[in-house]
N, C-alpha and C positions, 0 to 999 in steps of 0.2 A: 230158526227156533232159538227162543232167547234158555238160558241156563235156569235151573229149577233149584232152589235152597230149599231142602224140607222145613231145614232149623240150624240155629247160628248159637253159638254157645260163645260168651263171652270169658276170656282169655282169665286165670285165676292172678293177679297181679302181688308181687313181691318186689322191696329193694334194696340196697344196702345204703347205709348214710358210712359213712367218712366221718372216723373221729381221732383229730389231732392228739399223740401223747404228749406228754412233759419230755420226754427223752427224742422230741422230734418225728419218731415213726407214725404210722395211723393203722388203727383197726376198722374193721367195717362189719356193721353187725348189720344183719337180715332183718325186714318189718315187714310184716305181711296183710295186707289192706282186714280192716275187718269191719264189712259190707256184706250185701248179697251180690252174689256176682254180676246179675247187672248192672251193680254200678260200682262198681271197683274202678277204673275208672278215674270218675269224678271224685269219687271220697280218696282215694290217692294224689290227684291232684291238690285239693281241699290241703289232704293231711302234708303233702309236699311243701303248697307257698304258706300254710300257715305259720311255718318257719319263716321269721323273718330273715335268717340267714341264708336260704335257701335261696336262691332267685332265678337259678337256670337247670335245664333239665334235660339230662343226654339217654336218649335213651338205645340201647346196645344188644343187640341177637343175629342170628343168623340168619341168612336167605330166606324167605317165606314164611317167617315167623310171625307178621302182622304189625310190623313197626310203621308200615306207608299209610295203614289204618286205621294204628291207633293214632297217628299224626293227624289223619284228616278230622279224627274223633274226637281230637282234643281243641282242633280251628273250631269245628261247629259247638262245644260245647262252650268255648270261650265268645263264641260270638252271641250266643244266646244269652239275653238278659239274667234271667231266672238262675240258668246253671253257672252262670260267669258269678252271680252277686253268692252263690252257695260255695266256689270254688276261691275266689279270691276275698270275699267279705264284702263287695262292695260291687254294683253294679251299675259304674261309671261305663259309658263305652270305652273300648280300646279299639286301635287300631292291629290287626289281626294281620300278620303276610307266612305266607306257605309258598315255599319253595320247595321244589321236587326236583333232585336234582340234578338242576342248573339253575344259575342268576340269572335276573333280566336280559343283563348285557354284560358282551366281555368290558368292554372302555366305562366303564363305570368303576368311580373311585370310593365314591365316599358312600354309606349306609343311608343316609338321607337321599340322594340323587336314584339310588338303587329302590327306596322305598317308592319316590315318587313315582319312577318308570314303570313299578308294578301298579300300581294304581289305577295311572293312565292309560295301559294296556287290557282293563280289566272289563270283558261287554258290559255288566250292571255297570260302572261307570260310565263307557260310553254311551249306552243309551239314555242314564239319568241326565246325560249332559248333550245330547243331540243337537240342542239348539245353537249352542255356545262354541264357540272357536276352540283350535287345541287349543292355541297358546291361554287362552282362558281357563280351562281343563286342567291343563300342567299349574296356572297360577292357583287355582283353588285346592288341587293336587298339595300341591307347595306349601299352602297354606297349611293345612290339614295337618302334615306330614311334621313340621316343625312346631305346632300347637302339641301334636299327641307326643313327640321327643322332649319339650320343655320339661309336660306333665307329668313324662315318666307314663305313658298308657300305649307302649308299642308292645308288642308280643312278635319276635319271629321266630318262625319254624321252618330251620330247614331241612326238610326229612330225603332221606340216602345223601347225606354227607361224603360217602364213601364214592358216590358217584361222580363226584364234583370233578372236573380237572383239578390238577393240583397246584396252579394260578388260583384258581376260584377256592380253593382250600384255602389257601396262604390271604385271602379279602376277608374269607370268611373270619379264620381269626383274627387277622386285622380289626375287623371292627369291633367284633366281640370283645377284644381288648378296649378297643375306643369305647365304646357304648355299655360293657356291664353293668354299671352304676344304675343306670337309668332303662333301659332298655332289657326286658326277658326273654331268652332263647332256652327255645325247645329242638335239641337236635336227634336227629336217628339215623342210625348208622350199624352200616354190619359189622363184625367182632371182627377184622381181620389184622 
């Protein structure tokens, strides 16, 4: 017997933004989404990268508080045309990767290499691609992958951070240092 939801209530969202003094310290003041709750959300999101300063986004709670969720919530609505062009202004595709976690692979060095391997590893890839060789796969992979880094239209998410070994911690922000410019992360991770 599968589990029965009478009803799902969508999470009320708040955040604090970070703001640099003149005397060096920072304050951080509370914003509180204001939407209907079903889409808090998206209109958080929205109000987040409309900030052009903005460009990555950690998000932080405890054990079972819905951060794996709202991860997944945020992949699918970034990958939807409609709520992607409402949430960023523009509804170019992006390339979209979700890691839960763990990375691809431990011997993987660089973000690029790491993006292709999830791609290739992905069944709607391989089935779109059934006809064609890996190595063909991994080149179209390749292609792809350094098209949407040129363009600036990567999005990674890698939701429980906390889970990562602490090798794959220390890549992670490796890269995130290599790639902020260009590349958007969405992380989530428990307060510990």
């Amino acid at each position: 017997k599968g589990l029965l939801i009478d009803s799902y209530i969508e999470p009320e969202l708040a955040w604090e933004e970070r703001t640099s003094q003149r005397d060096g310290s920072s304050s951080w003041t509370r914003r509180k989404v204001s939407a209907p709750r079903q889409q808090h959300l998206q209109v958080a999101l929205r109000d987040l990268f409309a900030e052009k300063s903005i460009r990555h986004l950690l998000l932080v709670d405890d054990a079972g508080s819905g951060k794996s969720v709202a991860s997944l919530r945020i992949e699918w609505l970034l990958n939807e045309s409609q709520t992607r062009k409402e949430i960023l202004g523009y509804s170019l595709p992006r390339l979209v990767i979700h890691w839960s976690g763990r990375l691809p692979a431990a011997k993987i060095s660089t973000l690029q290499r790491a993006l292709i391997e999830t791609l290739t590893n992905q069944p709607s890839w391989q089935e779109g691609s059934a006809t064609t060789s890996s190595r063909d796969q991994r080149n179209r992979a390749s292609t792809l992958v350094e098209y949407a880094l040129r363009k600036g239209r990567v999005i990674v998410i890698v939701d429980a951070f906390d889970e990562l070994t602490e090798p794959q911690r220390q890549k992670v922000a490796d890269w995130f240092q290599d790639t902020s410019d260009n590349v958007r992360w969405i992380i989530t991770s428990r307060d510990d």
